[in-house]
N, C-alpha and C positions, 0 to 999 in steps of 0.2 A: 915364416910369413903369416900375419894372423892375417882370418877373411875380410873383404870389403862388402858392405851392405850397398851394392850399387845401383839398386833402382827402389825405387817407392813400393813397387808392384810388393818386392821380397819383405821390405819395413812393414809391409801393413798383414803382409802373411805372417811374419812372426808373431805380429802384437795377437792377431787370428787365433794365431796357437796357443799364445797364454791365455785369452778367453775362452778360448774351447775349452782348456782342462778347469778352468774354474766354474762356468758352468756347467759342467758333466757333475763336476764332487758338489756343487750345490743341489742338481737335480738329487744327486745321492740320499743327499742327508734328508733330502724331501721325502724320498721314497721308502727310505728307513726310517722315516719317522711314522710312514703308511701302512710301516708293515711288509712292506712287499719284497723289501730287500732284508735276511734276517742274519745271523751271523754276525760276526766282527767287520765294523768297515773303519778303514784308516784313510781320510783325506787328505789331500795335499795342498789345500787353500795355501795359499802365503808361499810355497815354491816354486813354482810356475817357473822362474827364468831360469832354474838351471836345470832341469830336463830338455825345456825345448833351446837353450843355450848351449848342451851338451851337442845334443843332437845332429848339430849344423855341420860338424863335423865330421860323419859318421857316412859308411858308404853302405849300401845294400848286403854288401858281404860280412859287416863286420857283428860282431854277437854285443851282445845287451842284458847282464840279470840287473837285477831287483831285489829290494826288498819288500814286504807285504803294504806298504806304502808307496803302490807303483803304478796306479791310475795315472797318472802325468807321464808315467815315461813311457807306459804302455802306448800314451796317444799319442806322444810325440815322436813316438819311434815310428808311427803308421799303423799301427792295428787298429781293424776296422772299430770305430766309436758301437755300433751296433752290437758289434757282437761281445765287447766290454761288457756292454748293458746286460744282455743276453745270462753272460755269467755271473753275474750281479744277483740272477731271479734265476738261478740253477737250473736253466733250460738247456735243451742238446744243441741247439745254436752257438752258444756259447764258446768263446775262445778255446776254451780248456772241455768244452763236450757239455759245460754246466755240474762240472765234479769239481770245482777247485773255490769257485766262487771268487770273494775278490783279492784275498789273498795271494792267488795259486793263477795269476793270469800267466799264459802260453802261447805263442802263435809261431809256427816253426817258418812262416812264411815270410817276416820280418826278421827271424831270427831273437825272438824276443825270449830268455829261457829263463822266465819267471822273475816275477813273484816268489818269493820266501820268506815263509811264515818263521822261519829258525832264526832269531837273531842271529849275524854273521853266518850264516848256514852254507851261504855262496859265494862268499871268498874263495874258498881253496875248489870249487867247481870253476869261478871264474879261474883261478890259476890254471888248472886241466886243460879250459878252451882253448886257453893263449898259449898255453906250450903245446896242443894238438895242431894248431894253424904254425907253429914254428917248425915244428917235425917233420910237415907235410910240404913247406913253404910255400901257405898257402898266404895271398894278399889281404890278410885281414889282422884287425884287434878287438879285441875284449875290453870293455866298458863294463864296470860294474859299481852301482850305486849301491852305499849301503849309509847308515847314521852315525850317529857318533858315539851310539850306545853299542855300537859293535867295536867300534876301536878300543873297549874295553876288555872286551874278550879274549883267550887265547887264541881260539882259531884266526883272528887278526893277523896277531903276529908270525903264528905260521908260514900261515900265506902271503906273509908279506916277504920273511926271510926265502921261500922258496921262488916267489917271481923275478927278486934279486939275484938271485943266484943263478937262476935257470935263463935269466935274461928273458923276461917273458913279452910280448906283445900288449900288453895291459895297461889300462887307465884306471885307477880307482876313483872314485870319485865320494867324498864323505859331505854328507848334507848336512853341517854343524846347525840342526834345529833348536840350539839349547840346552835342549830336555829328555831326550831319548823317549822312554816312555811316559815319565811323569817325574823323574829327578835333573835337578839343576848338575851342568856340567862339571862345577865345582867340587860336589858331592861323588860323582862316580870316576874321577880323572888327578893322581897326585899331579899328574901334569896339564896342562890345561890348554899348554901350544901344540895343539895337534898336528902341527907342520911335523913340531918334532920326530915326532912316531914314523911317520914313514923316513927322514932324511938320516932315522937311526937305522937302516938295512941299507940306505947307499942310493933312495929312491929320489930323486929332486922329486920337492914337493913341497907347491905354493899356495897361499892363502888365497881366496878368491870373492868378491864381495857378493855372496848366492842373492843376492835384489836387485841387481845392476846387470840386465840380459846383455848388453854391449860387454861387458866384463869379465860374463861368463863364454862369451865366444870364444872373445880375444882368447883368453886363458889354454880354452879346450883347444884353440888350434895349434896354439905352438906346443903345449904336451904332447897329442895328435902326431906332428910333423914330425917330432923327436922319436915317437914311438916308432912312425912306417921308415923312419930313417936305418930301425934296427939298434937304437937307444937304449932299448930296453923299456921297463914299466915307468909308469911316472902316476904322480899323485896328486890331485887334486883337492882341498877342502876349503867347501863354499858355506862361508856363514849367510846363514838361512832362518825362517823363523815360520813355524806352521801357525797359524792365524785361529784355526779352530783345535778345539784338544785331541790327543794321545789318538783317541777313537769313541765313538758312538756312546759307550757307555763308562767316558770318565768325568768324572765331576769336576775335576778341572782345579783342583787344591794346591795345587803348587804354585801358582804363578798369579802375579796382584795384575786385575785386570787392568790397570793402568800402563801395564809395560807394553800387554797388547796392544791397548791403542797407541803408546808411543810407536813400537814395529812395522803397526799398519800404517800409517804417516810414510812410511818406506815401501809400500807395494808396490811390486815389480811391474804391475801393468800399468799402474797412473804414474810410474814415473815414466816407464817407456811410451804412456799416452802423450803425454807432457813433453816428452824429446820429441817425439813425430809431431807435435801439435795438431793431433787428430784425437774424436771425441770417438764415441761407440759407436756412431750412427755411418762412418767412417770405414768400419771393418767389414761391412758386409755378411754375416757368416749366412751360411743355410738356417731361414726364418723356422722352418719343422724340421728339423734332422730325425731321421729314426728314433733314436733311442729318447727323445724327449717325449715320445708316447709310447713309452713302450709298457705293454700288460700280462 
């Protein structure tokens, strides 16, 4: 049964959340351009609805990694915005204590077990979780975001044959951005239908359109359901398209800026503005939230 959006109240909180995570990573790029933030920072402009798409699904018990591209799903899983920021500018506020920066976000109180700077590095950790909650039988699953430049990897396919086999409680989730870090998918992938990849371990796993947040509901609920059913893993890959580059310091050579603005024509908040036919002034968010001043 996928979910019903049945009141306005919920419509205009989700559109909320994909504006929260896009102005966080705009304040970002602002405040790394300030200097204040220094390190590698990876935004997530242009993916918005499938973090907070994923999300809607997901119960307090259930565990959540990342990749080092995981400002969106850090906030839409609930970890406090403030203290995101916090680890942003290496202070002991900070999610992670101000040791991880943005990379290396942590919050054990959402259950949120990073950020990972390792390409693929948390695949077979997310396997661990979801076969630790099956051992225990405990009520929960593993959700783990990673791109599509890790589906290139072995550790990928490791972890893929071992969730199959172990029957694990797991949702992968692939954010087909394209590009990975700076290569067209065509270049790093002989095969290029990444459904295939996972339905070659025995994992149902369906395409999902990552700009369409109604899409990305529907999608994650019936995986989801199949999962607490005792299903086993299931797979998700949502084509998606990040709107700003790789990270802070790439020039951005790969891609003819015309495709970008064709992509952005598709962004996930003006179309889901445009289904609610509600404008900004409509969402209400918090006018000062913390971390929009933060020093």
């Amino acid at each position: 049964m996928t979910r019903k959006l049945e009141t306005a109240e919920h419509r205009r909180h989700l559109l909320h959340e994909m504006l929260r995570i896009r102005r966080f990573e705009e304040k970002c790029a602002e405040l790394y351009s300030a200097s204040k933030i220094r390190g590698f920072l990876h935004l997530y402009v242009g993916e918005e609805a499938v973090a907070v798409g994923v999300m809607q699904a997901l119960t307090p018990a259930d565990n959540v990694l990342s990749t080092y591209r995981e400002h969106g799903h850090a906030l839409a899983r609930g970890v406090d915005a403030g203290a995101i920021m916090a680890e942003m500018y290496g202070k002991q506020e900070g999610c992670s204590g101000g040791r991880g920066g943005s990379m290396h976000l942590f919050d054990k109180r959402t259950r949120f077990f990073g950020g990972n700077a390792i390409v693929g590095g948390h695949l077979p950790m997310a396997v661990g979780l979801a076969l630790a909650d099956k051992k225990q039988k405990r009520e929960a699953i593993t959700v783990c975001f990673f791109g599509e430049g890790a589906a290139a990897e072995g550790v990928f396919h490791e972890s893929m044959n071992l969730a199959a086999l172990w029957k694990v409680p797991a949702l992968f989730v692939c954010e087909n951005n394209q590009y990975a870090m700076g290569t067209a998918l065509r270049f790093t992938h002989a095969s290029t239908d990444l459904v295939r990849k996972g339905e070659a371990y025995g994992i149902p796993t369906h395409a999902v359109d990552g700009m369409d947040l109604r899409a990305v509901i529907q999608a994650t609920d019936k995986a989801t359901a199949s999962i607490r059913k005792g299903d086993g893993p299931r797979m998700l890959v949502c084509e998606t398209y990040r709107f700003r580059a790789h990270s802070m310091f790439d020039a951005e050579l790969y891609r003819e800026k015309n495709e970008v603005e064709e992509w952005k024509k598709r962004d996930p908040i003006t179309q889901y503005q445009q289904h609610l036919a509600l404008g900004e002034q409509d969402i209400k968010p918090s006018e000062n939230p913390s971390w929009m001043t933060a020093e």
